[in-house]
LUMNU-464545 format. One record per atom (N, C-alpha, C, O): residue in one letter; x, y, z. Coordinates in steps of 0.001 Angstrom, whole numbers, plus 500000, padded with zeros to 6 digits. Each point is the difference from the previous one (the first is absolute). Example, Ala and Ser with C-alpha at 12.3 -4.5 7.8 and 13.67 -1.06 7.14 Angstrom:
residues 2
A513190494310507800
A499110501190500000
A500900501200500000
A501036499981500665
S498614501069498615
S500820501190500060
S499230501090500730
S500509501108500169
This chain:
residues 155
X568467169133170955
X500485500054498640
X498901499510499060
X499171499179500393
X500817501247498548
X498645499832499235
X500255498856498810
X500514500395498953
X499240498615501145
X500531498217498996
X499229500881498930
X498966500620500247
X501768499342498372
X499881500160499147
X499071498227499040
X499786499858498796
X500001499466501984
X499713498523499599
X498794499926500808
X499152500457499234
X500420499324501554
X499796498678501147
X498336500788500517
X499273499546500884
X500389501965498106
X498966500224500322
X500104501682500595
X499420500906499400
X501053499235501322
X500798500698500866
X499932501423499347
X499693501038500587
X500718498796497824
X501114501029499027
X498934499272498785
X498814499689500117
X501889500214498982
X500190499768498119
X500968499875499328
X500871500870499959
X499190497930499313
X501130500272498975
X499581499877498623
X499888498843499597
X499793502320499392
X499658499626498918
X498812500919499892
X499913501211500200
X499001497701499349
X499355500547499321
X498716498661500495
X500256498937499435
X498521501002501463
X499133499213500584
X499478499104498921
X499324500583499152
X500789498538500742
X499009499027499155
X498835499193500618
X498948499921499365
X501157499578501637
X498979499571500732
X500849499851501943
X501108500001500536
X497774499919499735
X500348499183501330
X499345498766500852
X498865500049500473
X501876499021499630
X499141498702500677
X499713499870501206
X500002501011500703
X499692497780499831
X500100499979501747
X501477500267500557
X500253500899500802
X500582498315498735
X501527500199500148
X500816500755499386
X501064500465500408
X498407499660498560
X501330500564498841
X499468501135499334
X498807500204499772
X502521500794499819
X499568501153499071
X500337499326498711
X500656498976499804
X498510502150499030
X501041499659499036
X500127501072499156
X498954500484499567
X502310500094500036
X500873501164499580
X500119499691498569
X500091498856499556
X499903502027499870
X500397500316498440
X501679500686500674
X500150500737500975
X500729498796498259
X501347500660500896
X499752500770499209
X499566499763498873
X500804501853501860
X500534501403499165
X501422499544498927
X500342500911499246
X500370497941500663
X501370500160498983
X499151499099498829
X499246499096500361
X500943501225498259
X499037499017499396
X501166499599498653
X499631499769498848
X501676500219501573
X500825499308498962
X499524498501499664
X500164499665498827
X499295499432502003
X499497498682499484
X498158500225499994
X499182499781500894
X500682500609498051
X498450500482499854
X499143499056500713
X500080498846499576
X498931501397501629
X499328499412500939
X500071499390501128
X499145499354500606
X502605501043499799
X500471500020501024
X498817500153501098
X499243500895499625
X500406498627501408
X499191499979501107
X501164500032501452
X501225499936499897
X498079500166501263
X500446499637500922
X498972499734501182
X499146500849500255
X500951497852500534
X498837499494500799
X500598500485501134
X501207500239500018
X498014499950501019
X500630500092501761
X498741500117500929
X498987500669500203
X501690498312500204
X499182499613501299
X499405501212500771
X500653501039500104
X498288498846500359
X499175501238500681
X500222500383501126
X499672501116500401
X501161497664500565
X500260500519500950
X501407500240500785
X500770500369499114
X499837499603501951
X501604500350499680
X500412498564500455
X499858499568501143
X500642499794497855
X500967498336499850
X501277500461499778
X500083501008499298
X500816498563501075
X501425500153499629
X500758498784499355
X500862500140499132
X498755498720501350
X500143499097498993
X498866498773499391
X498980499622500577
X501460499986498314
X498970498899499447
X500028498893501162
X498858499937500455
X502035499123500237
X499587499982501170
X498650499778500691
X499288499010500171
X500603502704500270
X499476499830500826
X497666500587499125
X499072500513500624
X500980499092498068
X499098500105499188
X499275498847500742
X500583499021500465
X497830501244499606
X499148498832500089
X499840499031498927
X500711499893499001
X498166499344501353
X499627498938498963
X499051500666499231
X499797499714498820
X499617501149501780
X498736500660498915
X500754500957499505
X499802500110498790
X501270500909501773
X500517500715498765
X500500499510498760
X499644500431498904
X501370498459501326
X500373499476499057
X499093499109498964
X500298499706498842
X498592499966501836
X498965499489498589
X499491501299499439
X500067500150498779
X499410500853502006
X499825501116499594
X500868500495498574
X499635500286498859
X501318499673501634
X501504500569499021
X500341498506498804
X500714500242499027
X498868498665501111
X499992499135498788
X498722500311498907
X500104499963498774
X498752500331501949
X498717500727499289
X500851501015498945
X500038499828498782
X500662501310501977
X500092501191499815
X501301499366498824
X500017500682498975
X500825498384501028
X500831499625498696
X499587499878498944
X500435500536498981
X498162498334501175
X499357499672498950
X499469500925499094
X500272500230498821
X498880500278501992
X499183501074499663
X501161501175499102
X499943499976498771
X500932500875501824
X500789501013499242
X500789498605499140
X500314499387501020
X499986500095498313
X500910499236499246
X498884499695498995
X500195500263498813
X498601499177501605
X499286500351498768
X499679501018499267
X500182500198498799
X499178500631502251
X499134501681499295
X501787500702498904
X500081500308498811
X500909499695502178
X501440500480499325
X500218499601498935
X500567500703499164
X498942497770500535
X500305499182498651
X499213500421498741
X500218500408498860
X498670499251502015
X498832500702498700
X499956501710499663
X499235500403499124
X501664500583501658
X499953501147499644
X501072500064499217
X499824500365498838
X501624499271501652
X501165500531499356
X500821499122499338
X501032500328499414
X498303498009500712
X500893498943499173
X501175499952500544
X500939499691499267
X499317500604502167
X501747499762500298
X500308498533499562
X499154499228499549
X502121500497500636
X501171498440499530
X499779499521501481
X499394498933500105
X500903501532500767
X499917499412501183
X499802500712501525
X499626501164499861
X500484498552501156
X499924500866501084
X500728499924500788
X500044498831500385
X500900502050500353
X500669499704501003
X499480500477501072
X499338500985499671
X500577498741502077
X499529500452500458
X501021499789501608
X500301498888500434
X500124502527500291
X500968499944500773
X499468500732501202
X499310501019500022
X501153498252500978
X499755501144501346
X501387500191501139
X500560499296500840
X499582502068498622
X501150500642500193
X500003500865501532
X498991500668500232
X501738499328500447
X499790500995501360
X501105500913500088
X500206500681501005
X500677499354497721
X501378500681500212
X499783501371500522
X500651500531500900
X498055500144498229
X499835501393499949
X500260500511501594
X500728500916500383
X498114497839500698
X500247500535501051
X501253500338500918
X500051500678501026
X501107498526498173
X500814500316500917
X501281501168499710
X501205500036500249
X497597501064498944
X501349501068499337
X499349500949501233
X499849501180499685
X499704498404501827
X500113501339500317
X500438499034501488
X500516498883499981
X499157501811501084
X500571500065501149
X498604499405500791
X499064500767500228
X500896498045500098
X498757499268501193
X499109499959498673
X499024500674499672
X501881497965499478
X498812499305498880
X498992499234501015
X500152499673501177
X498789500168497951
X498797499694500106
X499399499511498978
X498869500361499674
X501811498761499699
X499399499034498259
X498856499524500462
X499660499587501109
X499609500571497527
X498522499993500348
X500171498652498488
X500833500005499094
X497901498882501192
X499784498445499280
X499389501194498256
X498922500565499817
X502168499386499388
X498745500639498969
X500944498759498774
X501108499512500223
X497864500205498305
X500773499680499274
X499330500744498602
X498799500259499921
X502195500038498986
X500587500382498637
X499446498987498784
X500701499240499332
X498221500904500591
X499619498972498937
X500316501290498621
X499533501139499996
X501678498047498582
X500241500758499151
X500079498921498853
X500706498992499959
X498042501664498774
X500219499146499402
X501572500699499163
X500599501075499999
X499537497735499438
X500733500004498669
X499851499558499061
X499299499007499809
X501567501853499005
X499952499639498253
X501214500125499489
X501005500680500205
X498482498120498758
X501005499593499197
X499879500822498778
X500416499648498896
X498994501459501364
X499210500374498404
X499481501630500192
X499390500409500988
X500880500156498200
X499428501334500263
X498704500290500201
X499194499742499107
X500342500909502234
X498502500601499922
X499641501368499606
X500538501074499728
X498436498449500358
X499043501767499525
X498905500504501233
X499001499280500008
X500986501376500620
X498479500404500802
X500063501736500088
X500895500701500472
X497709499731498843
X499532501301499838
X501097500730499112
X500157501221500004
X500578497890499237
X500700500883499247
X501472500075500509
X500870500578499350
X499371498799501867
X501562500134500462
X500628498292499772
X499445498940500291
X501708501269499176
X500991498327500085
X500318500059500654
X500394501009500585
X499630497777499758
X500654499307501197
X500919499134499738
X499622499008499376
X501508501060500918
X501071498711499652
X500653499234501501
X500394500621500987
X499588498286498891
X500999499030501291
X501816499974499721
X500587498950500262
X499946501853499382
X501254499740499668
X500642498933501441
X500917499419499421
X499090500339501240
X500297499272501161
X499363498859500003
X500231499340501012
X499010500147498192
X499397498814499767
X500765498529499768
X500760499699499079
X498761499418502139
X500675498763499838
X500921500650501067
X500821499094500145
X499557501882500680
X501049500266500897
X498930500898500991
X498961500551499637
X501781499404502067
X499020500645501190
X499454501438499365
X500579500512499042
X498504499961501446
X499078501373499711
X500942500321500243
X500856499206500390
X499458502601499423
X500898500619500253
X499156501108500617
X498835500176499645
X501863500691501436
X499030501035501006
X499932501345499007
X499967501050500642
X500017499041498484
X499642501442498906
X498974500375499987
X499010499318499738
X501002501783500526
X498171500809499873
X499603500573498548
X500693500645499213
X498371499047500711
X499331500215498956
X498590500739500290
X499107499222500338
X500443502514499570
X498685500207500089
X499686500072498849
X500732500163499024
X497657499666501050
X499161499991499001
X498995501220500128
X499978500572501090
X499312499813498048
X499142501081500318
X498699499458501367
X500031498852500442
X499023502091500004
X499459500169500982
X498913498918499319
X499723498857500364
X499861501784498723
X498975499420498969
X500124498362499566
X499069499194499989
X502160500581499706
X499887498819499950
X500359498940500723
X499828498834499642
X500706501540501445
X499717499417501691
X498581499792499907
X499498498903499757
X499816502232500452
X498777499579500059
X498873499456499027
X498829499977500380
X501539499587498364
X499794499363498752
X499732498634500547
X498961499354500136
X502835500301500254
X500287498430500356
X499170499769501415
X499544498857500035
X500116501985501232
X499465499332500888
X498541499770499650
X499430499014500465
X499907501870498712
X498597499602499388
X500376498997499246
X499312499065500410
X501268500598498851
X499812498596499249
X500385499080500817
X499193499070499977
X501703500747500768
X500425498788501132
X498745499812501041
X499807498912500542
X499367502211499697
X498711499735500903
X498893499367498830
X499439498912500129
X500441501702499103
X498663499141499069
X500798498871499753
X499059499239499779
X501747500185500109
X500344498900499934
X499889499357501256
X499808498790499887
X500240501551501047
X499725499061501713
X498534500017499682
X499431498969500361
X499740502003499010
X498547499601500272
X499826498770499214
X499541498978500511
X500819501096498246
X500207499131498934
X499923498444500545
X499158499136499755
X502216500809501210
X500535499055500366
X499262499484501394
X499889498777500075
X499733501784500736
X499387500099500718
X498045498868500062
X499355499259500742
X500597501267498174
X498514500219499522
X500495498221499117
X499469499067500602
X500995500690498743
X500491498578499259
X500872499079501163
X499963498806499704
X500660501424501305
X500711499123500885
X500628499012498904
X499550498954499533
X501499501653500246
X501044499490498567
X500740499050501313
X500956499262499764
């Protein structure tokens, strides 16, 4: 079966990849800069995560919670790791991924499209939202010059 997470597959849209971890621009972009991280290789639970993934993946907080801040000004971030999906079929196989989404208290703007949080201050809600091709790929060029950015200053 082909993990849509864990290396395997794709989910999204590639932003980088580390020793351990991917990291996804999610294809739904109702909370503008929605990401999603997942482990590179097949984990089923946090568990059973090393010590270097998980410093790996505190790097990888810092790092997207800043570059996210300084691009889109979110209010805050929530960030969830969910395995429900795997079990809408028959011989789940949840794979360790987590949902970093910012949120706003406040209307955004990027390339010309608003963005609103109506669910704000209450859980994300699972609604899809696409955006054009173009500006998928707008936001992963600016979220990468910002890792060089960030990268290059060790903020």
């Amino acid at each position: 079966m082909k993990c849509e997470y864990c290396g395997k597959g794709s989910y999204g849209k590639t932003i980088d990849e580390r020793n351990y971890w991917n990291i996804f621009l999610a294809p739904s972009q109702r909370y503008l800069g929605t990401c999603v991280i997942a482990i590179r290789r097949h984990c089923s639970n946090l568990s059973d995560l090393k010590d270097i993934e998980w410093k790996e993946f505190s790097i990888i907080v810092r790092e997207m919670e800043f570059i996210l801040d300084e691009i889109f000004k979110p209010t805050l971030f929530n960030w969830s790791c969910f395995k429900n999906s795997a079990y809408r079929v028959d011989n789940p196989d949840p794979e360790v991924h987590w949902h970093l989404i910012p949120r706003y208290d406040h209307e955004v703007q990027f390339q010309g499209i608003k963005f609103e949080d109506p669910d704000f201050g209450f859980i994300p809600q699972p609604v899809k939202r696409k955006i054009p091709e173009t500006v998928m790929k707008c936001m992963i060029n600016k979220i990468k010059a910002y890792q060089q950015h960030y990268a290059e200053s060790k903020f």
